[in-house]
GUKE-42459 format. One line per 5 residues: their letters; for each residue x, z negated, y of C-alpha. Coordinates in nm, 4 decimals. Example, Ala and Ser with C-alpha at 12.3 -4.5 7.8 and 13.67 -1.06 7.14 Angstrom:
! GUKE-42459
as) 1.2300,-0.7800,-0.4500 | 1.3670,-0.7140,-0.1060
END
This chain:
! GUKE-42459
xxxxx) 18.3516,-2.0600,12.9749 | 18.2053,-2.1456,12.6174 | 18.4156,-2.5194,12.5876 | 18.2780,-2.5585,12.9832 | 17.9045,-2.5319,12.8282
xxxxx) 17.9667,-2.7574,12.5482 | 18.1338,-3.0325,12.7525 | 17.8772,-3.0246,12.9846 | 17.6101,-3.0516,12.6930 | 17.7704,-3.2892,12.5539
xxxxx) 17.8132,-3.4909,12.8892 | 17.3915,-3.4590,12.9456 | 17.3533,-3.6066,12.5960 | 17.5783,-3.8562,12.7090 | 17.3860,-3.9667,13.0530
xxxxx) 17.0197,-3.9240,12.8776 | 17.1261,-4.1660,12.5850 | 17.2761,-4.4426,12.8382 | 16.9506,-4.3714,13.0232 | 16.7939,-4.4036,12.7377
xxxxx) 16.9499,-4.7123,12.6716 | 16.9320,-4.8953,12.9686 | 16.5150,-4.8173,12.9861 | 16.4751,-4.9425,12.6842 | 16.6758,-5.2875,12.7781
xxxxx) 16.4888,-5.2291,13.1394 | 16.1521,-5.2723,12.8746 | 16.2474,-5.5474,12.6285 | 16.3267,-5.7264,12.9443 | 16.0694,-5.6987,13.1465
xxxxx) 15.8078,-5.7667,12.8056 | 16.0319,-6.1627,12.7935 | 15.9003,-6.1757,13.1333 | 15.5680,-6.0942,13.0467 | 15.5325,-6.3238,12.8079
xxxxx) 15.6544,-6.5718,13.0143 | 15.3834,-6.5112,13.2727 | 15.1258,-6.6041,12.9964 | 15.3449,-6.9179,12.9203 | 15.3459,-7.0279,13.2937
xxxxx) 14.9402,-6.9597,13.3243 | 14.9062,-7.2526,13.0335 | 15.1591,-7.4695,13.1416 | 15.0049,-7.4364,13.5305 | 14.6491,-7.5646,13.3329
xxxxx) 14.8300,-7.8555,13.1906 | 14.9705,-7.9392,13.4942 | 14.6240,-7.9521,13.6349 | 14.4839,-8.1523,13.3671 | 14.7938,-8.4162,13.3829
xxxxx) 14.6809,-8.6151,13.7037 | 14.2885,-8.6089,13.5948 | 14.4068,-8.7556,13.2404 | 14.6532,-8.9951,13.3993 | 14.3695,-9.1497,13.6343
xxxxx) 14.1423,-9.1945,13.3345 | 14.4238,-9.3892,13.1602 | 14.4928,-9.5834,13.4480 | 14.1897,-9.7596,13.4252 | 14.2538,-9.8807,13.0767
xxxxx) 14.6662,-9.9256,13.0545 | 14.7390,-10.1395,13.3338 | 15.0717,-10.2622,13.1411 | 15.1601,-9.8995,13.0587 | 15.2843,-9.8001,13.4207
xxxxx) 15.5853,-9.7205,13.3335 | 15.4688,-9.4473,13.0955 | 15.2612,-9.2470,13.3194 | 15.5073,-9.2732,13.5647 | 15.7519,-9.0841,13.3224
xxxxx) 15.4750,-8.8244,13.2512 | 15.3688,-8.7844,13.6588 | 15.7588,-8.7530,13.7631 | 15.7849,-8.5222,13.4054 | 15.5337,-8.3100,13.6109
xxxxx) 15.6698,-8.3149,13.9588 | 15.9759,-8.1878,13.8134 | 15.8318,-7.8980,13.5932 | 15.5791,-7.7891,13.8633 | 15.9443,-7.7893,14.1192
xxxxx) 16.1615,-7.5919,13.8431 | 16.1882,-7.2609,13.9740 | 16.4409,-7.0437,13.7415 | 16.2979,-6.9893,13.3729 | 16.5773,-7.2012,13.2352
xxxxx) 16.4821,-7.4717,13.5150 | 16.0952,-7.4460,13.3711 | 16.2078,-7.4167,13.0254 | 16.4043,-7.7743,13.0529 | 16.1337,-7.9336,13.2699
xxxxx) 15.8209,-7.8647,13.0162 | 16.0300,-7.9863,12.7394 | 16.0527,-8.3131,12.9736 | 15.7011,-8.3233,13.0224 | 15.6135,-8.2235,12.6353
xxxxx) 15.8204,-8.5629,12.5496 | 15.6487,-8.7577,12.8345 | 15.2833,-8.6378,12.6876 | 15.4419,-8.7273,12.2998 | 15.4708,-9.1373,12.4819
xxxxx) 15.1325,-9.1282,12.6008 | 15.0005,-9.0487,12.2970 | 15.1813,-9.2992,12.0994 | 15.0807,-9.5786,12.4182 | 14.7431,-9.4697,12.3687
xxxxx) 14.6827,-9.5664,12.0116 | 14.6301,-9.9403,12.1437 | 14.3753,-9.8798,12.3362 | 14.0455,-9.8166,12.1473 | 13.8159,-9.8024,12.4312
xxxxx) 13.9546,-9.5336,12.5880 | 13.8814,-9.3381,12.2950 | 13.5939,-9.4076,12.3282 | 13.5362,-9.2914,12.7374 | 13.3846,-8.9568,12.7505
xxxxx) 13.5783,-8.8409,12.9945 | 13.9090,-8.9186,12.8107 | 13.7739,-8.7179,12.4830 | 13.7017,-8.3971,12.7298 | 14.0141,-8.4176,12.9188
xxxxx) 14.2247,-8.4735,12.5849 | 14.0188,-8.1610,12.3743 | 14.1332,-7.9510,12.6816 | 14.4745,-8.0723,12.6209 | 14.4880,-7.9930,12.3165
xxxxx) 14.3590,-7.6631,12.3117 | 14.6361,-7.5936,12.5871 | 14.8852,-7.7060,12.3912 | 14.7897,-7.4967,12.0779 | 14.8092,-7.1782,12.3353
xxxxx) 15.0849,-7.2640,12.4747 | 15.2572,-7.2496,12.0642 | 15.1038,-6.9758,12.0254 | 15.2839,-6.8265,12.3707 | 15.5761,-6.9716,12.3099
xxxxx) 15.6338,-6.7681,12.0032 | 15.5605,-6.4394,12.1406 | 15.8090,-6.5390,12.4222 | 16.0626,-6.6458,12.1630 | 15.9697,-6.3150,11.9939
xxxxx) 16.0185,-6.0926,12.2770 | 16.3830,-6.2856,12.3938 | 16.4864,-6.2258,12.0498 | 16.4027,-5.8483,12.0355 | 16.5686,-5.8342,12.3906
xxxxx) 16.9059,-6.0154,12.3087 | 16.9353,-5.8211,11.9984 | 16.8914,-5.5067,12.1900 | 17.1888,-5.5802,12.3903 | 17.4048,-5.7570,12.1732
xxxxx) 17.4076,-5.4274,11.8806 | 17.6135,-5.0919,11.9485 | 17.5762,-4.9081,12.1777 | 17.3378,-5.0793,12.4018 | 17.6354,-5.3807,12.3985
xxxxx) 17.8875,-5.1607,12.5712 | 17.6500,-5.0883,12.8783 | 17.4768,-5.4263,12.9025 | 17.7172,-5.6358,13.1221 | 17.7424,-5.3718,13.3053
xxxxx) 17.4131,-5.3441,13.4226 | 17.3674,-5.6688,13.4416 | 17.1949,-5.7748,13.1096 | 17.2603,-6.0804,12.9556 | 17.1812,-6.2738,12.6228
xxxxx) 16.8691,-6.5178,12.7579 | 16.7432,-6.8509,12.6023 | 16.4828,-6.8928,12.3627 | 16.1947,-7.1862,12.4686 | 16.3617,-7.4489,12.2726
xxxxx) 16.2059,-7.7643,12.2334 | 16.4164,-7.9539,12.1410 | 16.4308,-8.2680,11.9105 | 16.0147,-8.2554,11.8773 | 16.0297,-7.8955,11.7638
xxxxx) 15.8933,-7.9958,11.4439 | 15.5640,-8.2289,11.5635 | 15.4950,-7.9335,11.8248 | 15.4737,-7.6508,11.5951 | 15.1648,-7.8417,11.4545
xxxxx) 14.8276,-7.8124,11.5828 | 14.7652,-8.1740,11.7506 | 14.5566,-8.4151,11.5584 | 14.2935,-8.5808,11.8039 | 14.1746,-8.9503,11.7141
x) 13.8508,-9.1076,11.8561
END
C-alpha cells in the first residue's frame, strides 16, 4: 500500500512539472508573438508612409525609376508575406530597398529641400528607430524562448508538443548601419 502512495506521488510530481514545463514554453512563446505584434504595427506604418514618400520622389528622380520600383515591389512583397519567417525575409527586402533610396537621394538637393519630403522622411525615421528598438525585444523574447526549449528538461518534451527553435529578426548584411539611429540630411 505504502510503495502504491509513493509511486503515485511521485507520478503527480511528474505530470505537474511537465505541466509546468510546457506553460512556461506555452508563455515564452506566446511573449515572441507579442512582440512581434508590436513589430508588425511599425512595419504596417512604414508601409503606409512608402507610397506617400515614393510620389514625392517621383517628382524629382525621373531617372531613378528603377529604384522606387525595387522599393514599391520590396513593399508589395512584405505587405503579401504571411508566415513570420515570410515577413521577416520581406522587411529585410524592403530595409535594403529604403538603404538605395537614400543613397539615390543624395543627388538631389531640392528635394531636401520640399517640405513635404522632410515630414515624410522625420516620420521615417522615427519608425525606423521603433522598429530597432522592437526588433530587439523580439530578438530578446525568441532567445529566452529557444533557450527554454533547447536546456533539460524542457528539451525532452518540446518536439513533442510541438515547439521548435524559431528565428531571430536577422537583418542581414546591413545589420550594422541599422542598429544606428538614421542620420537625416537637409
Amino acid at each position: 500500500m505504502i510503495p502504491l502512495i509513493i509511486i503515485t506521488i511521485l507520478l503527480v510530481i511528474a505530470v505537474l512539472g511537465i505541466i509546468s514545463i510546457y506553460n512556461s514554453m506555452v508563455k515564452l512563446r506566446n511573449n515572441r508573438e507579442n512582440a512581434f505584434a508590436d513589430i508588425d504595427v511599425q512595419l504596417n506604418q512604414r508601409h503606409d508612409l512608402i507610397p506617400q514618400l515614393v510620389e514625392t520622389v517621383r517628382g524629382y528622380m525621373k531617372h531613378e525609376s528603377d529604384t522606387l520600383k525595387a522599393l514599391t515591389e520590396a513593399r508589395a512583397g512584405a505587405m503579401q508575406a504571411k508566415t513570420l519567417d515570410a515577413k521577416i525575409a520581406a522587411e529585410t527586402k524592403l530595409t535594403s530597398a529604403l538603404q538605395g533610396l537614400k543613397v539615390s537621394l543624395e543627388a538631389y538637393p531640392d528635394l531636401k529641400a520640399n517640405q513635404n519630403f522632410m515630414q515624410l522622411q522625420e516620420e521615417i525615421a522615427d519608425i525606423e528607430n521603433k522598429l530597432a528598438a522592437s526588433r530587439r525585444f523580439f530578438n530578446s523574447a525568441t532567445k529566452e524562448y529557444n533557450n527554454q526549449i533547447q536546456t533539460f528538461p524542457a528539451a525532452l518534451f518540446a518536439a513533442s508538443f510541438g515547439f521548435h527553435r524559431e528565428t531571430m529578426f536577422d537583418l542581414g548584411e546591413s545589420r550594422t548601419s541599422l542598429n544606428e539611429a538614421p542620420n537625416i540630411k537637409f
